[in-house]
DSSP file (Angstrom, degrees, kcal/mol; ACC not computed):
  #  RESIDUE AA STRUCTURE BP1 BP2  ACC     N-H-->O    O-->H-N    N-H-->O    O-->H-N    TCO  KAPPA ALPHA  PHI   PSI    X-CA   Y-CA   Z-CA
    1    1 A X     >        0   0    0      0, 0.0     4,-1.6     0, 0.0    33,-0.0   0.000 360.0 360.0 360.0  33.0  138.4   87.8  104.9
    2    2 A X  H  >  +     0   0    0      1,-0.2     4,-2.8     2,-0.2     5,-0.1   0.852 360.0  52.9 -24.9 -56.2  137.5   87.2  108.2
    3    3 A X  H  4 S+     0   0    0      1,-0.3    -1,-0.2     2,-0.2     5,-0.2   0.844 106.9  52.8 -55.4 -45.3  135.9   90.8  108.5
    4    4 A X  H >> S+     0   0    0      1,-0.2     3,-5.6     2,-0.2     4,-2.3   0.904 108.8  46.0 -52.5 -63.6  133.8   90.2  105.3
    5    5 A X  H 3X S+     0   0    0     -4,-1.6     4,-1.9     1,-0.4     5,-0.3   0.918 117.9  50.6 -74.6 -44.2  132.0   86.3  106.8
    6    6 A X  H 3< S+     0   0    0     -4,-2.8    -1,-0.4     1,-0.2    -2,-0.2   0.272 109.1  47.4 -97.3  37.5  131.4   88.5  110.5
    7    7 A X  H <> S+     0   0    0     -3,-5.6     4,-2.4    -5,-0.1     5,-0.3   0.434 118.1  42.7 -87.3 -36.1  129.8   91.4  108.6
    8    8 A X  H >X S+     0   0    0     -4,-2.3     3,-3.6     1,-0.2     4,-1.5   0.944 112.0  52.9 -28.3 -83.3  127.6   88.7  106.7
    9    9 A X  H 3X S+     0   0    0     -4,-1.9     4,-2.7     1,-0.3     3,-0.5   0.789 110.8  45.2 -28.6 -50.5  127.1   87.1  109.7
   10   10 A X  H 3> S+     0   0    0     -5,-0.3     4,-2.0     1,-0.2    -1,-0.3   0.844 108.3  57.9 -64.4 -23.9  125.7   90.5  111.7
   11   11 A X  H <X S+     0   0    0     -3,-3.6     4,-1.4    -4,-2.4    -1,-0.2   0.639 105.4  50.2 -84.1 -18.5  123.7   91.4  109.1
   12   12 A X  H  X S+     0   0    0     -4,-1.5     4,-1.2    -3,-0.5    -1,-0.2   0.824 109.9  47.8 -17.4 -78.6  122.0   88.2  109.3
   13   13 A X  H  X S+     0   0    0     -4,-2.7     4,-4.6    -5,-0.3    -2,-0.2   0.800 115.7  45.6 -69.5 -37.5  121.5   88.4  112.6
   14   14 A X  H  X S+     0   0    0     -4,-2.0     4,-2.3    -5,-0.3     6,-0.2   0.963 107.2  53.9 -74.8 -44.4  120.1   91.9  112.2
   15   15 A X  H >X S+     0   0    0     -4,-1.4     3,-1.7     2,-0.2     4,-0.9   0.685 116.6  42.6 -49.3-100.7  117.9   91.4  109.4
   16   16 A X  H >< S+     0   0    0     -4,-1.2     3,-0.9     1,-0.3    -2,-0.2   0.626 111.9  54.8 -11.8 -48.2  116.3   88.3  111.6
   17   17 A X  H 3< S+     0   0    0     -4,-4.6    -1,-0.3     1,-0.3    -2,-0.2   0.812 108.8  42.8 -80.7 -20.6  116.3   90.3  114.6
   18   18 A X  H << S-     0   0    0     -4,-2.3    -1,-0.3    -3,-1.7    -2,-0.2   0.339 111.1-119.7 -55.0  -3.8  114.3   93.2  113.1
   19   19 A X    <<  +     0   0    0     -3,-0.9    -3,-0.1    -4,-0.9    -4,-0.1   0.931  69.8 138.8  69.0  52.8  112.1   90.6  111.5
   20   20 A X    >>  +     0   0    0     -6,-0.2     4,-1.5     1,-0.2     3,-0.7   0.157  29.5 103.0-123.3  17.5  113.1   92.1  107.8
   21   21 A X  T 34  +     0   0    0      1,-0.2    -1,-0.2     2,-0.2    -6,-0.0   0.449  65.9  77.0 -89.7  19.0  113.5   88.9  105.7
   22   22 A X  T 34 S+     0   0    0     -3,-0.1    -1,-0.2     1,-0.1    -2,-0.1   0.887  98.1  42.5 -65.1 -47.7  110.4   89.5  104.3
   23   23 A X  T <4 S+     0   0    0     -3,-0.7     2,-0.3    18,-0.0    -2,-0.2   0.927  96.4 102.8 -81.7 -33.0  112.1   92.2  102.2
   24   24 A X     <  +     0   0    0     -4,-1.5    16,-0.2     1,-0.1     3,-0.1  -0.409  32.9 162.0 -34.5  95.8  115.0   90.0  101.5
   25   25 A X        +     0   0    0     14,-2.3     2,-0.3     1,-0.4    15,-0.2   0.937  69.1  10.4 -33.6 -70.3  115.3   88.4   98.3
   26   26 A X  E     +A   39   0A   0     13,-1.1    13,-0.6     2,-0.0    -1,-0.4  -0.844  49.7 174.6-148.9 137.3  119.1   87.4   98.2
   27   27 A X  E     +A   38   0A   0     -2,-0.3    11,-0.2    11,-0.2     2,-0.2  -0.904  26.3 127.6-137.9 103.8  121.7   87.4  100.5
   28   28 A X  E     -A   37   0A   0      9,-2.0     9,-2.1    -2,-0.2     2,-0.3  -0.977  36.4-141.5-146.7-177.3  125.2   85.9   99.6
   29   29 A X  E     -A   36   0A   0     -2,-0.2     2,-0.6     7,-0.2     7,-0.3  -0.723   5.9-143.7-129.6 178.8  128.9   87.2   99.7
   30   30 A X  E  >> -A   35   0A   0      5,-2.4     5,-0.9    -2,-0.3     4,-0.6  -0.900  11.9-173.3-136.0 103.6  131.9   86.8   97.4
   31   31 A X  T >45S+     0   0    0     -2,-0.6     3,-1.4     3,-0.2     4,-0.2   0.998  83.8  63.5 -46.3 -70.2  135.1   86.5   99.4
   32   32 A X  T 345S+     0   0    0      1,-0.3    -1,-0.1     2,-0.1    -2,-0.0   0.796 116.0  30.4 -29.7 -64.7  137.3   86.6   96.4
   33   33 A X  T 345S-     0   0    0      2,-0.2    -1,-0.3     1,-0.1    -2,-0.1   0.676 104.9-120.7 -94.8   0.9  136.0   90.4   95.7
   34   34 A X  T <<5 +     0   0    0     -3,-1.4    15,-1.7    -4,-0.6     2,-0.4   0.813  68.0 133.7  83.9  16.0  135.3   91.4   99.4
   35   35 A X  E   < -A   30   0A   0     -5,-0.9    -5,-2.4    13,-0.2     2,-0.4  -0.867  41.9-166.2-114.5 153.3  131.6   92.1   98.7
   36   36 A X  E     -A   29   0A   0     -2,-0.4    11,-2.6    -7,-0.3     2,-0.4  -0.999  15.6-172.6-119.1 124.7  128.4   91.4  100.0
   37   37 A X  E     -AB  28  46A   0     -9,-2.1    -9,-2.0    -2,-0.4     2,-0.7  -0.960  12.0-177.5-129.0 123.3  125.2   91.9   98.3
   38   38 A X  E     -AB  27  45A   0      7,-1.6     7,-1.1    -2,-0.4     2,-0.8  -0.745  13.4-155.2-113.9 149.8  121.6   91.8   98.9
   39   39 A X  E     -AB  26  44A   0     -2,-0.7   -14,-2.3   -13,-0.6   -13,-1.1  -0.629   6.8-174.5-104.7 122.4  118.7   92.3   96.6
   40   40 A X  E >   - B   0  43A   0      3,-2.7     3,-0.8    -2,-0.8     2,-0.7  -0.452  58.1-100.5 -99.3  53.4  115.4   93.5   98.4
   41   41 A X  T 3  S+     0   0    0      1,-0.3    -1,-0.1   -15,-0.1   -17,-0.1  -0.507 115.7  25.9  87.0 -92.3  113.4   93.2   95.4
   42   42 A X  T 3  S+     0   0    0     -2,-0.7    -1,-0.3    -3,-0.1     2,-0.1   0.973 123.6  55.5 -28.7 -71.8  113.5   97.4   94.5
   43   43 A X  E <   -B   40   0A   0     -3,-0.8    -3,-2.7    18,-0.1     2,-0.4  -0.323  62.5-170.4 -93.6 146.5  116.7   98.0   96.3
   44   44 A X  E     -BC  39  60A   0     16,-1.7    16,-2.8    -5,-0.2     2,-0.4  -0.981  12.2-171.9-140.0 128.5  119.8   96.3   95.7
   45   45 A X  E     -BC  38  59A   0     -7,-1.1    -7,-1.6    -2,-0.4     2,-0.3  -0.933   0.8-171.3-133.9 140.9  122.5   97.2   98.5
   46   46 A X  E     -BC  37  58A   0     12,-1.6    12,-3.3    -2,-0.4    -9,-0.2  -0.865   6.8-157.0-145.2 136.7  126.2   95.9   98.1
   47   47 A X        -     0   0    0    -11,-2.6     2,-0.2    -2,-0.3   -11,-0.1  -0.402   8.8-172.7-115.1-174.7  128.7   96.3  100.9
   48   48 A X        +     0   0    0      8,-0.4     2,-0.5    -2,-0.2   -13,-0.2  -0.705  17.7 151.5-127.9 127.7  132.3   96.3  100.0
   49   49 A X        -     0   0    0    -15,-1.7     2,-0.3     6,-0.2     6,-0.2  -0.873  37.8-148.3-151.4 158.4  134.7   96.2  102.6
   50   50 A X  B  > S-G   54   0B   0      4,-1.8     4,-1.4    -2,-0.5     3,-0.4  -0.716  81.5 -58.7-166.3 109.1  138.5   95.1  103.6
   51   51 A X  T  4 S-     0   0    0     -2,-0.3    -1,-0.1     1,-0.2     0, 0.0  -0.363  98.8 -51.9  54.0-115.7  138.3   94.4  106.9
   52   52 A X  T  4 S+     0   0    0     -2,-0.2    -1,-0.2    -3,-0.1     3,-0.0   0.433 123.9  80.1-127.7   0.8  137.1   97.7  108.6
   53   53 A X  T  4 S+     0   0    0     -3,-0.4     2,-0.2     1,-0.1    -2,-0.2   0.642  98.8  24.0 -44.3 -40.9  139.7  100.1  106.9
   54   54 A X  B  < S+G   50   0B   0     -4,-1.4    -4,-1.8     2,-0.0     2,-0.2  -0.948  78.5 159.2-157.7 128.3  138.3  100.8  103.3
   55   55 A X        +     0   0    0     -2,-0.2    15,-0.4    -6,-0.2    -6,-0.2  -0.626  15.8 177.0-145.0-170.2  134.4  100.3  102.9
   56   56 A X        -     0   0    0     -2,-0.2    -8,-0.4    -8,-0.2     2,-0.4  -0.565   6.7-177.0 147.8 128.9  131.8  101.5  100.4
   57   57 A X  E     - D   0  68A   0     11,-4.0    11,-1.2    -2,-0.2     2,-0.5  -0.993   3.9-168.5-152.9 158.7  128.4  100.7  100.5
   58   58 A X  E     -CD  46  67A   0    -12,-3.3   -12,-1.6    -2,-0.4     2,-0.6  -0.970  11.2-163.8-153.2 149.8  125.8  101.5   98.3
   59   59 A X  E     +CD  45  66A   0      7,-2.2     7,-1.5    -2,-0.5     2,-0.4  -0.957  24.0 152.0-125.7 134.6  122.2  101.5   97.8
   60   60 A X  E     -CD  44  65A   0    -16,-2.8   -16,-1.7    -2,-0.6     5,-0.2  -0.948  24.5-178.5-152.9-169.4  120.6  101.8   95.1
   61   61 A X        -     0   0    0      3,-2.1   -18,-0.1    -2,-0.4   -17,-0.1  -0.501  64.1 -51.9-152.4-149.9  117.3  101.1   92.9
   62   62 A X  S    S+     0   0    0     -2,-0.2   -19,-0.0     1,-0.1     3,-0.0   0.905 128.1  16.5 -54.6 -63.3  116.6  102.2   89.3
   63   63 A X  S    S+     0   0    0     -3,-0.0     2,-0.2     2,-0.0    -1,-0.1   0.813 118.6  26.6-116.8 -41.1  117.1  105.7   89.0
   64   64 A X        -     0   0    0      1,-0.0    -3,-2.1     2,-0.0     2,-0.2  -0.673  51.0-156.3-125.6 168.5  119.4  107.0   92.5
   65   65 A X  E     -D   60   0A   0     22,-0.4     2,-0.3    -5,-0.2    -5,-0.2  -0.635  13.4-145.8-115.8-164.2  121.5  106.2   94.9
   66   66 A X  E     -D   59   0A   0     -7,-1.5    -7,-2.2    -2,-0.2     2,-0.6  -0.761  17.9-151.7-160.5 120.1  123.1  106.7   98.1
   67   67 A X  E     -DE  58  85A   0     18,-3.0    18,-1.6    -2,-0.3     2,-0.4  -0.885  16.3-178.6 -97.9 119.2  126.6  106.2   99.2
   68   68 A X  E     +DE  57  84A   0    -11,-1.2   -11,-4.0    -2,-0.6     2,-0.3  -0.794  40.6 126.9 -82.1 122.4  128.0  105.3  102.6
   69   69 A X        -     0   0    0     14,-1.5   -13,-0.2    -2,-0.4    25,-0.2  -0.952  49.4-145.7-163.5 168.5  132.4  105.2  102.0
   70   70 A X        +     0   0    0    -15,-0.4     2,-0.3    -2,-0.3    12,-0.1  -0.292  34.3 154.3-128.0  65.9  135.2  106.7  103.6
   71   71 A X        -     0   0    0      1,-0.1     2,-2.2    10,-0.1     3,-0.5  -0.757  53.7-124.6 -72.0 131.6  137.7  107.3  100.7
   72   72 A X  S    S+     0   0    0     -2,-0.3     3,-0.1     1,-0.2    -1,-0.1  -0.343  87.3  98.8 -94.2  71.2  139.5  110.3  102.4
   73   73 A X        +     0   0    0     -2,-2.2     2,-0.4     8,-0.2    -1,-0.2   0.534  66.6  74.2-122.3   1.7  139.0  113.0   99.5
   74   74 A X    >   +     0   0    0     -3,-0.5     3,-2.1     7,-0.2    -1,-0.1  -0.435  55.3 152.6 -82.5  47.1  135.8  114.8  101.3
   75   75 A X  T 3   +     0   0    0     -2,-0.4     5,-0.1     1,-0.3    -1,-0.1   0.470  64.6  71.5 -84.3   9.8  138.1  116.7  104.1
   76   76 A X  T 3  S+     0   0    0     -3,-0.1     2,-0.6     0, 0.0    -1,-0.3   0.295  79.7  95.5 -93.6 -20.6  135.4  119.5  104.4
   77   77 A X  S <  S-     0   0    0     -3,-2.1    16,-0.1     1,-0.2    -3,-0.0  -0.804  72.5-142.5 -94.4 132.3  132.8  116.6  106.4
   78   78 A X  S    S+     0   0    0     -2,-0.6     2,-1.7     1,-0.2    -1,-0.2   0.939 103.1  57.2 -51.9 -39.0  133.0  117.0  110.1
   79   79 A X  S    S-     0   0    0      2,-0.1     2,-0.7     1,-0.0    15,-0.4  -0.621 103.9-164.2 -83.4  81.6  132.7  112.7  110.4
   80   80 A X        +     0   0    0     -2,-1.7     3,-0.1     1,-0.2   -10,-0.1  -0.902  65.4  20.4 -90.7  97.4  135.8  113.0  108.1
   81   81 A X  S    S+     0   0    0     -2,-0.7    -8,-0.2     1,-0.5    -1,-0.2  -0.854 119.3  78.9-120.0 -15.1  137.1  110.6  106.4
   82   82 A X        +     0   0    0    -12,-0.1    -1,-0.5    -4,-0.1     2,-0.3   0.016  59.9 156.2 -26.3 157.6  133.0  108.9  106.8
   83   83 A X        -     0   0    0     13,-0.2   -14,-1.5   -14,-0.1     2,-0.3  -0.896  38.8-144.6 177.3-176.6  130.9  110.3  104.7
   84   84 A X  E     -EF  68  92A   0      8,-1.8     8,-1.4    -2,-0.3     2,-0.5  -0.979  13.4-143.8-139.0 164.4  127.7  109.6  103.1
   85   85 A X  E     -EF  67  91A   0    -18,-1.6   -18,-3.0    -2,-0.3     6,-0.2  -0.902  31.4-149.9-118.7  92.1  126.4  110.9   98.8
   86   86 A X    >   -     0   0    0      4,-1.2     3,-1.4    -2,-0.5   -19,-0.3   0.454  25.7 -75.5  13.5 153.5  123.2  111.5   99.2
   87   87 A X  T 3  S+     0   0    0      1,-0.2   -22,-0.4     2,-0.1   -21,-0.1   0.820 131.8  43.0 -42.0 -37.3  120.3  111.0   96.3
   88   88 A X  T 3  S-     0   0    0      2,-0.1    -1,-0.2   -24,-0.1    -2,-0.1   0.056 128.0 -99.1-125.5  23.7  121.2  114.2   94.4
   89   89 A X  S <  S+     0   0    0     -3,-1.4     2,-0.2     1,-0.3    -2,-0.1   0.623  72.1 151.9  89.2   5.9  124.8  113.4   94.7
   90   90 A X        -     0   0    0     -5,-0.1    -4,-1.2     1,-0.0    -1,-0.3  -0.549  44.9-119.7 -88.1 163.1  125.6  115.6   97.6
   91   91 A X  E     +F   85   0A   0     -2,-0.2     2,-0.3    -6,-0.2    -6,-0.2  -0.415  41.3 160.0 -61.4 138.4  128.2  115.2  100.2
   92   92 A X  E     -F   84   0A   0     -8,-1.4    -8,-1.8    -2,-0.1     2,-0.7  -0.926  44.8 -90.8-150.4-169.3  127.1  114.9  103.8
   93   93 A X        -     0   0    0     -2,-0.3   -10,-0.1   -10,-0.3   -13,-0.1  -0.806  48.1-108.0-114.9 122.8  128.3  113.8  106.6
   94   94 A X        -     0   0    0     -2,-0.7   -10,-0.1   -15,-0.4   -12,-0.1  -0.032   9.3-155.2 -66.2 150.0  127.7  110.0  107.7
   95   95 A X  S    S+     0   0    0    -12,-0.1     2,-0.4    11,-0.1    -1,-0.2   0.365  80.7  61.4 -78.7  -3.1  125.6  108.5  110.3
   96   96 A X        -     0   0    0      1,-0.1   -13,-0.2   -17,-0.1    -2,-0.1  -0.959  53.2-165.1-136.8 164.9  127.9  105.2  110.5
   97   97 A X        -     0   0    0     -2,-0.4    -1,-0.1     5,-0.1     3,-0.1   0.596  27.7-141.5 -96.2 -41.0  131.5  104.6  111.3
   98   98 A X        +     0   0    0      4,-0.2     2,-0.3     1,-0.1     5,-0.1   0.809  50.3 143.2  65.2  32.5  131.9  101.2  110.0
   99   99 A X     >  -     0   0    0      1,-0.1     4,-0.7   -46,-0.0     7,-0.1  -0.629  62.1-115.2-103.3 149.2  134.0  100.2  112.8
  100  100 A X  T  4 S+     0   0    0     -2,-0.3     3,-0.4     2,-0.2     4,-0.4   0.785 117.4  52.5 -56.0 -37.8  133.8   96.7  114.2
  101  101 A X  T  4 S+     0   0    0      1,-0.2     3,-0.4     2,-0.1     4,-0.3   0.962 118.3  42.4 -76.5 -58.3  132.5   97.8  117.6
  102  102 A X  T  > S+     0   0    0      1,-0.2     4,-1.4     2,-0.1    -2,-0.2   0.191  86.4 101.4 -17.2 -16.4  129.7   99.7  115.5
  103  103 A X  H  X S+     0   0    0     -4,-0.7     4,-3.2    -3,-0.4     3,-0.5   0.931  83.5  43.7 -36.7 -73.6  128.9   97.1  113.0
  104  104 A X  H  > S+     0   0    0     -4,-0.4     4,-1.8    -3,-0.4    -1,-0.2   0.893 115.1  47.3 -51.8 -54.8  126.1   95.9  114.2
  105  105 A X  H  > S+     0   0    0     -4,-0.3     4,-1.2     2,-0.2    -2,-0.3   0.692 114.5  52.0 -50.0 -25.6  124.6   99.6  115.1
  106  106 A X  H  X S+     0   0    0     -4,-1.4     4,-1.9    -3,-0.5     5,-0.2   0.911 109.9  49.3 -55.6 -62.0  125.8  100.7  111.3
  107  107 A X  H  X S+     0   0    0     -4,-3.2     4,-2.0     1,-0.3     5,-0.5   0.856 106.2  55.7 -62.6 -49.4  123.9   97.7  109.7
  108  108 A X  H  X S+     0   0    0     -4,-1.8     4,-1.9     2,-0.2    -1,-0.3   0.921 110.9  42.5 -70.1 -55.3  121.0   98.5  111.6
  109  109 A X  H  X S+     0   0    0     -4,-1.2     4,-0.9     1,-0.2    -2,-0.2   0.908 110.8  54.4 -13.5 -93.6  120.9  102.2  110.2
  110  110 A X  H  X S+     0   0    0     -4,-1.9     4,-1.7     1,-0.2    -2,-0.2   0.587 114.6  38.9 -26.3 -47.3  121.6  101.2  106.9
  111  111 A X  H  X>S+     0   0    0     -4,-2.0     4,-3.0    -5,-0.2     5,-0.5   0.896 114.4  53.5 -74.1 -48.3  118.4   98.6  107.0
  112  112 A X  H  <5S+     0   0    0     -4,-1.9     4,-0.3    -5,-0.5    -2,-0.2   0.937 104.1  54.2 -51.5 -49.2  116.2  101.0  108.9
  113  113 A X  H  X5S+     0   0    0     -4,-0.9     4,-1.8     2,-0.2    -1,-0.2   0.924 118.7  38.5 -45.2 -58.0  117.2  103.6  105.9
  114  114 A X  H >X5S+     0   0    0     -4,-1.7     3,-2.4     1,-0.3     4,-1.5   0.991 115.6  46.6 -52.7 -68.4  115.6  100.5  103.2
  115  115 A X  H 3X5S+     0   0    0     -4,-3.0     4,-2.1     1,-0.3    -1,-0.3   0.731 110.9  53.6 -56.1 -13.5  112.9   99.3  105.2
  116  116 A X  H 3><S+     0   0    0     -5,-0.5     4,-0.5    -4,-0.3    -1,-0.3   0.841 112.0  51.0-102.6 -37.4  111.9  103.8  105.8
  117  117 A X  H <X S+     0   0    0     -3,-2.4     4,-2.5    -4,-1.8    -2,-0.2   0.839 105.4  52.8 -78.2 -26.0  112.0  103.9  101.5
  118  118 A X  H  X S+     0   0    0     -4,-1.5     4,-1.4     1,-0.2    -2,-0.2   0.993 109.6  50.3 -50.9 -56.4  109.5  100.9  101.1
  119  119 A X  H  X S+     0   0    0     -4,-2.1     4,-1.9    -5,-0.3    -1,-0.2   0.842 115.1  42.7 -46.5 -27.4  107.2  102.9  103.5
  120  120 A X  H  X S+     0   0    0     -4,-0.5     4,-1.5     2,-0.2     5,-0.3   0.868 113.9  48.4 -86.6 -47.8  107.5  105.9  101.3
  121  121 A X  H  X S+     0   0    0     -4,-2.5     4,-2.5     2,-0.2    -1,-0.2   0.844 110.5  50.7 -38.6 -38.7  107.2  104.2   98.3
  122  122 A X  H >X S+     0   0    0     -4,-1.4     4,-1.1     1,-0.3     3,-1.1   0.962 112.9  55.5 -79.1 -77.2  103.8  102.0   99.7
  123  123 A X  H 3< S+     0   0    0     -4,-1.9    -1,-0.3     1,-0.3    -2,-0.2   0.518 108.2  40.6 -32.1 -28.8  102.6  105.5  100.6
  124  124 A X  H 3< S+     0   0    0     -4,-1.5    -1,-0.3     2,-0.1    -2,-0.2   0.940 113.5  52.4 -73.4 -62.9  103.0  107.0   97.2
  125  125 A X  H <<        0   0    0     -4,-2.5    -2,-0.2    -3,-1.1    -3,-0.2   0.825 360.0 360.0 -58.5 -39.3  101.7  104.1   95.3
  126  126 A X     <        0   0    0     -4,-1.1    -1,-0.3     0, 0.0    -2,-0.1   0.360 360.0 360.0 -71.2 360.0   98.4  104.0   97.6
């Protein structure tokens, strides 16, 4: 589970280097089930992975989600077998790769995406 401890590890780094453990609650990993989870208070986002081959990642809060996976049964998305389920459960086509040379750029997406619903959220509430 090498892959697992260096996505931890980049996501780490990337939270710190955007300066985002403010939103951070919890950060820890399970080797044993190949997940990583952290809970940003709202949003709870849970990686799953083996290696970089079979992923799934998911964000969610109370009421929606959004899925990042590439299970190859969507063969209709150009970034095929990528692909991303949307709030209202549609198919689209993903912004990450999940790749090891990509990791770090993925992770960075993926945070940018949390940190972009807090703003919408602040805004609402105000």
């Amino acid at each position: 589970m090498d892959c697992l401890i260096k996505t931890f590890n980049t996501l780490r780094k990337v939270i710190e280097e955007k300066r985002y453990e403010m939103y951070v609650k919890e950060l820890h990993y399970d080797l044993k089930r190949g997940l990583i989870r952290v809970d940003f208070g709202i949003y709870k986002l849970t990686i799953r992975q083996y290696c970089f081959e079979d992923y799934a990642i998911v964000l969610h809060d109370d009421k929606e989600y959004v899925k990042w996976d590439n299970a190859p049964h969507h063969r209709h998305v150009s970034t095929y077998p990528h692909h991303m389920h949307n709030e209202n459960g549609n198919v689209r086509e993903s912004q990450i790769a999940w790749r090891e040379e990509t990791l770090e750029k993925d992770l960075m997406y993926i945070l940018n995406t949390i940190i972009n619903r807090y703003i919408k959220l602040a805004r609402k509430t105000s």
